[in-house]
LUMLO-495569 format. One line per 3 residues: number of its first residue (from 1); for each residue x negated, y, z of N, C-alpha, C. Coordinates in steps of 0.02 Angstrom, whole numbers, plus 50000, padded with zeros to 5 digits. Atoms other than C-alpha are relative to their C-alpha. Layout:
NUM) X,Y,Z,X,Y,Z,X,Y,Z ~ ...
This chain:
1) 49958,49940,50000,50000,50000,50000,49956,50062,50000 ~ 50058,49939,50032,49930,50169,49936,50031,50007,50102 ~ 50022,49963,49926,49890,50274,50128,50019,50092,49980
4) 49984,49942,49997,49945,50447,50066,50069,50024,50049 ~ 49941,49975,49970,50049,50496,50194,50019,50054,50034 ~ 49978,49937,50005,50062,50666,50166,50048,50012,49947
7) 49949,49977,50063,50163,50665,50016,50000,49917,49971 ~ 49992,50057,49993,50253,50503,50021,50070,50003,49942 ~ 49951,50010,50038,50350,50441,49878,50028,49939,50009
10) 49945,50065,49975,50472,50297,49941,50002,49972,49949 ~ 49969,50033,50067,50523,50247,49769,49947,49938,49976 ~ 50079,50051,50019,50329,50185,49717,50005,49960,50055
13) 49999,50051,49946,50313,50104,49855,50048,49977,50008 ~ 49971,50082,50002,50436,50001,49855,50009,49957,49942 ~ 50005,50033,50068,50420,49969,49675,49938,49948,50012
16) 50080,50045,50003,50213,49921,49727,50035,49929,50053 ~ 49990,50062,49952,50299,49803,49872,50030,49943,49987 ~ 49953,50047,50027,50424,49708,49766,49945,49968,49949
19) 50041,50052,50065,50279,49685,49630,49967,49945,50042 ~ 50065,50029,49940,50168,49628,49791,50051,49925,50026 ~ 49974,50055,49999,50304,49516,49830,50013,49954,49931
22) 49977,50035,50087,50345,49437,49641,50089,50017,50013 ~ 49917,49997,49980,50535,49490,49706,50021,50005,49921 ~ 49953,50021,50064,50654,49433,49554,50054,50068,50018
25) 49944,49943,50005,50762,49582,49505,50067,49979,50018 ~ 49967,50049,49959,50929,49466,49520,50026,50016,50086 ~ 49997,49998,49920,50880,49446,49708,50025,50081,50017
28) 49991,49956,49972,50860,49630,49733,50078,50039,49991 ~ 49949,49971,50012,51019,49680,49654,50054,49971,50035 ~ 49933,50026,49932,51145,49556,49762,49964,50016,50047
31) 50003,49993,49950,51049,49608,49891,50029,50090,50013 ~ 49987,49901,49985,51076,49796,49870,50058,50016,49965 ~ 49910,50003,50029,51246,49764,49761,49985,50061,49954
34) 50041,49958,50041,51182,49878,49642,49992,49952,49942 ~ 50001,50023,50076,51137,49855,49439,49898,50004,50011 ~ 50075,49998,50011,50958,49831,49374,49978,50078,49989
37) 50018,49937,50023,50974,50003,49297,50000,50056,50083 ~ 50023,49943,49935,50998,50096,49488,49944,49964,50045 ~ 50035,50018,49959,50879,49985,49564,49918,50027,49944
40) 50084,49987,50039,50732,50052,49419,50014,50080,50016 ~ 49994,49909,49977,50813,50246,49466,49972,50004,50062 ~ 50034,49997,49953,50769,50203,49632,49925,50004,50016
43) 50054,50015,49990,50591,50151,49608,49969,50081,49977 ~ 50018,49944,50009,50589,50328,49521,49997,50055,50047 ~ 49988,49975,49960,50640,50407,49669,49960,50037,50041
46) 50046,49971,49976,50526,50519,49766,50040,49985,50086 ~ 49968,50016,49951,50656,50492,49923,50076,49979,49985 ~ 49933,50021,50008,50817,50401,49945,50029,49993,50073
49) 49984,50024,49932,50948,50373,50099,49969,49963,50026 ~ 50039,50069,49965,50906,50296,50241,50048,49939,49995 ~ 49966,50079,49992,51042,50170,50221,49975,49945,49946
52) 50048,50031,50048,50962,50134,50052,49941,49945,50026 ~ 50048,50024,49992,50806,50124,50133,49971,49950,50057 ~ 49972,50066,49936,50866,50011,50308,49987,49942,49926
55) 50008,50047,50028,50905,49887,50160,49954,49963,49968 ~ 50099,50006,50041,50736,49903,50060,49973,49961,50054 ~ 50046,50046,49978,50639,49872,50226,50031,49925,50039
58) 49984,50080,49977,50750,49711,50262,49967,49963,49974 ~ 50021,50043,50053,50738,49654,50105,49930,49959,49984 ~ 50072,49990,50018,50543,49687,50085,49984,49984,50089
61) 50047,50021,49933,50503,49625,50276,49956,50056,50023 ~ 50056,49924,49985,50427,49799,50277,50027,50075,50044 ~ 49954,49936,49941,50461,49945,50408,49966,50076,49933
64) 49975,49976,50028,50491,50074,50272,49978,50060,50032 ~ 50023,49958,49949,50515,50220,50408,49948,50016,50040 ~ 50081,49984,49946,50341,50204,50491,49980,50056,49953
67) 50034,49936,50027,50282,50305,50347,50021,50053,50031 ~ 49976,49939,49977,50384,50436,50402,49964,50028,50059 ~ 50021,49985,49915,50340,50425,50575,49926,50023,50013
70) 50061,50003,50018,50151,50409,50512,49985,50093,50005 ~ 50028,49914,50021,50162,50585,50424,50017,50040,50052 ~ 49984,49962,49937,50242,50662,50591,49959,49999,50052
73) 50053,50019,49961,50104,50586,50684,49949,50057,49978 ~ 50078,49976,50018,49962,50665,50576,50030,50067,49951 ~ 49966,49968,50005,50060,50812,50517,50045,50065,49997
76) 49950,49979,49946,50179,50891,50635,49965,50052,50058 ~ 50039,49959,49958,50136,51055,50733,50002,49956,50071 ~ 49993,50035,49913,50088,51013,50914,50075,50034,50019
79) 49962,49975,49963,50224,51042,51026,49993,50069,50055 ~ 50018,49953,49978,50235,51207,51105,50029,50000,50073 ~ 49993,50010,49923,50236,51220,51301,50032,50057,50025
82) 50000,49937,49960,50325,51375,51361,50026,49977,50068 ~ 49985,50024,49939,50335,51368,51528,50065,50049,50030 ~ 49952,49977,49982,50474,51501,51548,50081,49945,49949
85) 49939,50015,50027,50599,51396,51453,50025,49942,50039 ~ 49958,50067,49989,50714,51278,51547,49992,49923,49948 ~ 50009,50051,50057,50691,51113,51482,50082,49980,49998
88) 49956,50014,50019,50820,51046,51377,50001,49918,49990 ~ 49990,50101,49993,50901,50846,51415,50032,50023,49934 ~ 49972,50032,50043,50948,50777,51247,50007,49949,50017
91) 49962,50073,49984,51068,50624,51240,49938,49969,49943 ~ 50023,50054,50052,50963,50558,51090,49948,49961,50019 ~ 50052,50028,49966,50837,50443,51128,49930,50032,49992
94) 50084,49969,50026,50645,50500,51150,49968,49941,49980 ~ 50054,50014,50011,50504,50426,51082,49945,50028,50022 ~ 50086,49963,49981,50312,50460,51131,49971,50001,49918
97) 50017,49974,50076,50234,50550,50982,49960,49957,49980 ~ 50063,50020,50011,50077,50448,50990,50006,49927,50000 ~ 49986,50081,50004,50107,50271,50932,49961,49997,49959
100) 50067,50024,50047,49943,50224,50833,50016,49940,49966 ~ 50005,50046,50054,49960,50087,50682,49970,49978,50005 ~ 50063,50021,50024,49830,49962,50653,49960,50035,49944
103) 50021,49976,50049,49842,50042,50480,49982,50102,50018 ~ 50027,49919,49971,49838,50248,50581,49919,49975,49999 ~ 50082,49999,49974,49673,50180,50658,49965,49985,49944
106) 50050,50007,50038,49586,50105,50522,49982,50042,49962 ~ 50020,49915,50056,49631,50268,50409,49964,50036,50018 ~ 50019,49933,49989,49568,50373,50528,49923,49985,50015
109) 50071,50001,49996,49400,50271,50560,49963,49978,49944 ~ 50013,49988,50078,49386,50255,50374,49961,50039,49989 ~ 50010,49943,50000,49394,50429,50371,49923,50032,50029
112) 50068,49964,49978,49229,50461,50472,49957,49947,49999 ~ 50034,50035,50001,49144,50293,50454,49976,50045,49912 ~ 50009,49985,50053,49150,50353,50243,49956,50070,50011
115) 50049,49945,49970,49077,50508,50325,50058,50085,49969 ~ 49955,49952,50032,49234,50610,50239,49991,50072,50055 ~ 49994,49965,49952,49277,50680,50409,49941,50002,50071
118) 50035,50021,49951,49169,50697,50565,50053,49983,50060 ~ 49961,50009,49961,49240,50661,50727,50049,50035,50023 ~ 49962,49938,49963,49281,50824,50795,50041,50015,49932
121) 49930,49994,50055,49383,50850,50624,50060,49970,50018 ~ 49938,50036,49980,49475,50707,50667,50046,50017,50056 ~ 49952,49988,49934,49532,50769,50844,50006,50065,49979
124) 49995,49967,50034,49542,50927,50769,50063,50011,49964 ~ 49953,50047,50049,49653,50886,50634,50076,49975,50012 ~ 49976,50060,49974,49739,50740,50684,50035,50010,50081
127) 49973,49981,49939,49771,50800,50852,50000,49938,50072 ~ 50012,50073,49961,49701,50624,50923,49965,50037,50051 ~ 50077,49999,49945,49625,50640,51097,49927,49986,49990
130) 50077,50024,49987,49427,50625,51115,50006,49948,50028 ~ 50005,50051,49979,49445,50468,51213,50032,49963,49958 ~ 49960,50034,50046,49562,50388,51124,49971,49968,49942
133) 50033,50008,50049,49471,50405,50959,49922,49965,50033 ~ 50061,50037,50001,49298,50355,51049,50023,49911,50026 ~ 49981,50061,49985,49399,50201,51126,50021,49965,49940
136) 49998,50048,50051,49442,50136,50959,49914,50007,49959 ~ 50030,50030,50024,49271,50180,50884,49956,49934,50030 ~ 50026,50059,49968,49211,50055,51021,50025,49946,50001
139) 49969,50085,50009,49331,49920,50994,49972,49983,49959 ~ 49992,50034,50089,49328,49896,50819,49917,50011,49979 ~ 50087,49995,50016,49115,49941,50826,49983,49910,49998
142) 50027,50079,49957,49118,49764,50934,50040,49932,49969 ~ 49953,50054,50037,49255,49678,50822,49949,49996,49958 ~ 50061,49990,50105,49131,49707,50662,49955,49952,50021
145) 50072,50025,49958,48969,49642,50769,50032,49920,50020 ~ 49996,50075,49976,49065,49474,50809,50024,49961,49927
């Protein structure tokens, strides 16, 4: 799967995932009740619903929405702290911003193993903690070495 996930086109990608699978057109169309001809509009698609795209990552065994979550990760202004503002309860559920990928981490020690970025770019940047980032380059230093 291409890693651009700044400017994420849904459509390709799931066109590259169906080739990646050999998925029979057929299949995809009783699965999505749909014609061959909207399931090749789709692949053109730069974004489509999410109900669309719930079905895609069934179909495709693939979580679909991480990208999203990806580009909000690496992205997304920090959050701003005022301390005069009442905080506000929402009913919706939270999440913690910082949920790291196998595929986040490897991009991002890609990124400075290739020598693209240095470190401090990355926390920088990226908005990764200094520990954080030196605790994965020490895992994955000692994964390599075994």
């Amino acid at each position: 799967m291409d890693r651009n996930f700044k400017n994420i086109h849904v459509g390709s990608l799931i066109k590259q995932k169906t080739t990646e699978l050999d998925m029979e057109i057929d299949r995809i169309c009783n699965f999505m009740k749909c014609n061959e001809q909207d399931v090749e509009k789709m692949f053109l698609q730069k974004d489509i619903s999410t109900d669309s795209l719930l079905k895609w990552s069934k179909l495709l065994e693939y979580d679909f929405f991480r990208l999203y979550t990806q580009h909000l990760i690496f992205f997304s202004p920090p959050a701003r702290n005022n301390p005069y503002k009442a905080e506000q309860i929402s009913e919706l559920p939270q999440f913690r911003k910082n949920i790291y990928t196998g595929e986040v981490i490897d991009f991002i020690l890609e990124l400075i193993n290739s020598g693209e970025k240095t470190k401090q770019q990355v926390i920088d940047e990226y908005r990764i903690p200094k520990t954080t980032l030196f605790k994965w380059i020490a895992k994955y230093r000692k994964k390599e070495t075994k």
